[in-house]
N, C-alpha and C positions, 0 to 999 in steps of 0.2 A: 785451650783451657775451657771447662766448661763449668758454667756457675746454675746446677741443678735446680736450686730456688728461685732464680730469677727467669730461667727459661720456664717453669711451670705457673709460674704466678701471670695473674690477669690484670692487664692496669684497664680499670673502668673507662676511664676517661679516650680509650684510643681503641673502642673494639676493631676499627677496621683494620686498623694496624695490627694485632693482634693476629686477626684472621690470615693480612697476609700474611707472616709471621708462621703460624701454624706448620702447615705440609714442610716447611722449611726443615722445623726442630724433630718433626716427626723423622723426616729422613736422618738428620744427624745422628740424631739417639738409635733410630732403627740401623745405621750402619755403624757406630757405638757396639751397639748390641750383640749386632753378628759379629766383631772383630774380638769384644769380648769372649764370646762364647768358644772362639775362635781358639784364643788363648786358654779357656779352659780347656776346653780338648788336648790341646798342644803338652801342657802341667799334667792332665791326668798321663796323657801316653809316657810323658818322663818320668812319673811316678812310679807307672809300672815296670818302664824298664830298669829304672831304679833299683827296684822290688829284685825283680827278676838276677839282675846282675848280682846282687846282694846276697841273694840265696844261693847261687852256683858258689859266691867266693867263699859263704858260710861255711856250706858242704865241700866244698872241695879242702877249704883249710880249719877247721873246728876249732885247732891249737890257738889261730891268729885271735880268733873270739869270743875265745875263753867259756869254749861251747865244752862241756864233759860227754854230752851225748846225744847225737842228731834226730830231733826228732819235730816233726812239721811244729808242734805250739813252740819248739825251743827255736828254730830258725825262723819266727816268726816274730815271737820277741826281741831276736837278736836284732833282724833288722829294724823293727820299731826307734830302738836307741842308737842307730848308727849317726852321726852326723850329716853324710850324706842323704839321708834317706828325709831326716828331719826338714834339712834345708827344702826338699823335693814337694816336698808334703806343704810346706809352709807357701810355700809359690803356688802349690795347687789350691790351698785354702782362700788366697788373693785374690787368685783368678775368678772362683766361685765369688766371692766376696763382691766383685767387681760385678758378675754377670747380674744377682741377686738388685744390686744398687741399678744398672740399668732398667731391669725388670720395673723396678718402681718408679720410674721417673717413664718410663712407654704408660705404666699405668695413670699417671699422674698428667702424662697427656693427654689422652684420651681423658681425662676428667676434666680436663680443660679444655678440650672439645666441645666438651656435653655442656658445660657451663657457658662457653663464650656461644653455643646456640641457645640457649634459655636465655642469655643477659641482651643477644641479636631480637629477639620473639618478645623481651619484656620493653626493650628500647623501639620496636615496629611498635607497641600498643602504648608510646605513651608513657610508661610505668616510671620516667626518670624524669617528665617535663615539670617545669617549675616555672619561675618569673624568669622573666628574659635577662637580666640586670641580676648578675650575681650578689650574694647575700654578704656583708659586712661583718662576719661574725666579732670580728672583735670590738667595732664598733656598736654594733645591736647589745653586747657585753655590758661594756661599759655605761649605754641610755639604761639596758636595765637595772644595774647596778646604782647608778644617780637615781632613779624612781625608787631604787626599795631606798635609800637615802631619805628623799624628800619624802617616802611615807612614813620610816617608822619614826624621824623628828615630827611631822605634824601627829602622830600619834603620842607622842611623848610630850609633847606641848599640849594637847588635849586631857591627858592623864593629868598633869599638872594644874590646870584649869577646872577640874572636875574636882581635886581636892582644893584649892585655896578658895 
């Protein structure tokens, strides 16, 4: 099973992991791809034989399909509504469907490529160093939330003082 969003996404925190990571998804998807592609070929060539067998049975029996008179746009419609040819069509539109969705996610790797070497080239210069003792956000919250506290009462006690 493959989970497309998760295999394109970049977790910050783990570029090396990523990178080995990479060549990995690249092959999956790129063999993904070709087997994909693979199956579309497969769907179109039964499309057309499809096609093909539909039109000999068209032309050979007109009666059976309610043809008045043979003519390529009329054997051409006919097979359009045949159920066989529907089902044909609808597998080959899958297949496509499929190849198209790989196509984005090959590109989607290569964008994560190009990314995890810009966020490698911004982490080489530094661009992510901070304080060595990670930040308390919810604690830093809170101290500042007590401060605007203790300001806007001594401000309000000031106001009150200023009129009496």
């Amino acid at each position: 099973m493959c989970n497309y969003e998760k295999d394109v996404t970049i977790d910050p925190d783990a570029l090396d992991v990523e990178w080995l990571g990479q060549p990995g998804l690249i092959f999956k998807y790129s063999k993904k791809s070709a087997e994909a592609q693979q199956d579309l070929s497969d769907a179109k060539e039964a499309l057309e034989l499809c096609k093909a067998e539909l039109n000999k049975a068209i032309r050979s029996n007109p009666e059976k399909y309610k043809c008045d008179k043979i003519t390529d746009s009329v054997v051409e419609a006919t097979i359009l509504i045949q159920p066989d040819f529907q089902d044909v069509s609808k597998e080959y539109r899958e297949a496509a469907f499929q190849v198209n969705i790989l196509r984005g996610v090959m590109d989607a790797l290569n964008n994560k490529k190009s990314a995890l070497e810009n966020l490698v080239k911004l982490h080489g210069q530094n661009y992510f160093a901070g304080p060595s003792v990670p930040r308390d956000l919810t604690k830093e919250w809170e101290q500042k939330e007590k401060q605007n506290n203790i300001n806007s009462g001594i401000a309000s006690k000031l106001g009150k003082s200023k009129r009496g």
